[in-house]
C-alpha positions in Angstrom: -99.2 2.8 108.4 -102.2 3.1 105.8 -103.8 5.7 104.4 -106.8 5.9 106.0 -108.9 4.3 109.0 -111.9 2.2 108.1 -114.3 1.3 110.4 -116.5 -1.7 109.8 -119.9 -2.2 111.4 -122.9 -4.5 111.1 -126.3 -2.6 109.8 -129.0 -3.7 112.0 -131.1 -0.2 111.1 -132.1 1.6 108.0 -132.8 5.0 107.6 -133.5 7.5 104.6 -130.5 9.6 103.4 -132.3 13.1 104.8 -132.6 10.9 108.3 -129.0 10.2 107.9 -128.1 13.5 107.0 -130.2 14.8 110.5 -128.9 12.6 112.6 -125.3 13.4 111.3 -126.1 17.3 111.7 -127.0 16.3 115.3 -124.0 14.0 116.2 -121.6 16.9 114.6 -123.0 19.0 117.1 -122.9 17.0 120.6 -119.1 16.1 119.3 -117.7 19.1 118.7 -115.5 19.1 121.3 -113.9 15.7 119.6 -114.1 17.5 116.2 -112.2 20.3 117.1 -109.7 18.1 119.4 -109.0 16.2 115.7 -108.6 20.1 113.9 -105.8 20.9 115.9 -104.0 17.6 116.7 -104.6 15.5 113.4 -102.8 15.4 110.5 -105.3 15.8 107.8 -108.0 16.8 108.6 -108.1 21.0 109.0 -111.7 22.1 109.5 -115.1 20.6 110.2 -118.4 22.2 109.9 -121.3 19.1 110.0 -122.2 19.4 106.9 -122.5 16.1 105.0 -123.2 15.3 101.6 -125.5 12.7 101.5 -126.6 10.7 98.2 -127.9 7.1 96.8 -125.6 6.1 94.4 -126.8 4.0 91.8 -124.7 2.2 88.4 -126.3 0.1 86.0 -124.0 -3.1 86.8 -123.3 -2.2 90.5 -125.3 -2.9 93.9 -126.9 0.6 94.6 -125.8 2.1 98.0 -125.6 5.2 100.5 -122.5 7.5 100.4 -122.0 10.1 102.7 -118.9 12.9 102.9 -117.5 15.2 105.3 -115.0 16.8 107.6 -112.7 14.4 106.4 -114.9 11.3 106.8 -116.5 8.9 104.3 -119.5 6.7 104.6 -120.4 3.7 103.0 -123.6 2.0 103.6 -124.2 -1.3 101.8 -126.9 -4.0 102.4 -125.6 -5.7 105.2 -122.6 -3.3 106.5 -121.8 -0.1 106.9 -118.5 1.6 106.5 -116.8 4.6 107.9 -113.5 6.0 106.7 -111.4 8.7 108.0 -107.9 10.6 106.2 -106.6 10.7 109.4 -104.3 7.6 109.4 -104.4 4.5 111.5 -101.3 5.6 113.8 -103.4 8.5 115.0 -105.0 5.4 117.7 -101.6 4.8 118.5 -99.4 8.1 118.4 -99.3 9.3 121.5 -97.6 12.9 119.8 -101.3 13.3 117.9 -103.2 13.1 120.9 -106.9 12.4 119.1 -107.0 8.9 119.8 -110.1 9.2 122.0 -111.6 11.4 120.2 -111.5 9.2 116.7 -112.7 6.5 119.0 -115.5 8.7 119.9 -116.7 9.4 116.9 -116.4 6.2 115.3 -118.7 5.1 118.3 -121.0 7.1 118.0 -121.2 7.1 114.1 -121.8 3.1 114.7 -124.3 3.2 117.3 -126.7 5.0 114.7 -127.0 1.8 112.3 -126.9 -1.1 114.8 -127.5 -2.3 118.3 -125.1 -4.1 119.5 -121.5 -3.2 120.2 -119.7 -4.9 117.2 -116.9 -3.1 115.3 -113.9 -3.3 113.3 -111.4 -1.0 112.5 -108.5 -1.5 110.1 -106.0 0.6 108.2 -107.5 1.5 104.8 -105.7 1.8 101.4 -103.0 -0.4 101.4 -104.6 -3.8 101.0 -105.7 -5.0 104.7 -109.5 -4.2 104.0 -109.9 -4.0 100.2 -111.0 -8.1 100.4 -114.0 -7.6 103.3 -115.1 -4.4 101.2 -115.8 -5.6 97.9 -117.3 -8.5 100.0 -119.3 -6.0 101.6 -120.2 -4.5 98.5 -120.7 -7.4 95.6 -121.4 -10.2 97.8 -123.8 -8.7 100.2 -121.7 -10.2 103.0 -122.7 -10.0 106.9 -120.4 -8.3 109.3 -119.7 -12.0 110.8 -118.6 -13.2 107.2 -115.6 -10.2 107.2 -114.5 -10.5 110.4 -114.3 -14.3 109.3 -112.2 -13.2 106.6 -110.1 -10.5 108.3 -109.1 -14.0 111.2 -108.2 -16.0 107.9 -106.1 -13.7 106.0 -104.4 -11.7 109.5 -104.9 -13.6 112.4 -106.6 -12.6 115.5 -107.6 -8.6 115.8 -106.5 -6.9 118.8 -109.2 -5.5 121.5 -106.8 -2.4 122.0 -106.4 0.2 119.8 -102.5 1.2 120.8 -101.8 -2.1 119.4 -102.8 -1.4 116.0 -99.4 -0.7 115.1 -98.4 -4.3 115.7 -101.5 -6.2 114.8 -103.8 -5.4 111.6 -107.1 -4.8 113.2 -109.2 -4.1 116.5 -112.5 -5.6 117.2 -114.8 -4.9 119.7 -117.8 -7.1 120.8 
């Protein structure tokens, strides 16, 4: 079932990390509703308050990027993709017991439509293997979103464009 959800996107705009943090802040705010829906019914994630930590990280040998953290989301923003992970696991689109499904998808959504324009996205179970491949592409190799979706078809086939199938088929994609 994974450990986590990972949501893949192509980055089509850049912003500073205090935009980022604002526009977070802002989000938080006109999804509350799906916040506190997640507080009650999810699994992991307890309590939510908008307030993200957002740095540049830099290593001497390692591509510099954007990390953000909060209520139980993590964001990842490399050169050519961005990446946002959630504790909640990837059942939680399927589960019908959990009842956040819409709201993940909601947030994920609207997390995405901040860094591109079109309606492109990927969403995988995180931490057992399934996206660790397309990340450190991501990552080392600078890759595009096309190039890991490419990847994703050749190592598990074709994704699924509904998220209650996720427990059959690795990943969703939406276009």
């Amino acid at each position: 079932m994974g450990t986590s959800i990972e949501c893949f996107i192509p980055k089509e705009k850049d912003y500073s990390t205090k935009e980022i943090q604002k526009k977070f802040k802002t989000l938080y705010e006109d999804l509350s509703a799906e916040f506190l829906q997640i507080e009650i019914n999810g699994q992991f994630i307890r309590e939510t308050s908008g307030n993200w930590r957002i740095q540049i990280v830099t290593s001497e040998n390692e591509p510099e990027y954007i990390l953000g953290e909060g209520d139980g989301f993590e964001l990842r923003i490399y050169k050519n993709v961005v990446i946002l992970s959630c504790i909640e696991r990837i059942g939680s689109f399927y589960r019908e017991d959990q009842n956040i499904s819409s709201s993940l998808y909601r947030i994920f959504s609207a997390f995405a439509k901040e860094f591109r324009d079109s309606n492109l996205m990927l969403i995988a179970s995180g931490g057992v293997g399934d996206t660790d491949h397309i990340g450190d592409m991501a990552y080392y190799g600078n890759a595009d979103f096309e190039e890991l979706c490419q990847k994703m078809r050749e190592l598990h086939g074709e994704p699924t464009k509904e998220l209650k199938q996720l427990s059959e088929i690795i990943w969703y994609f939406q276009d």
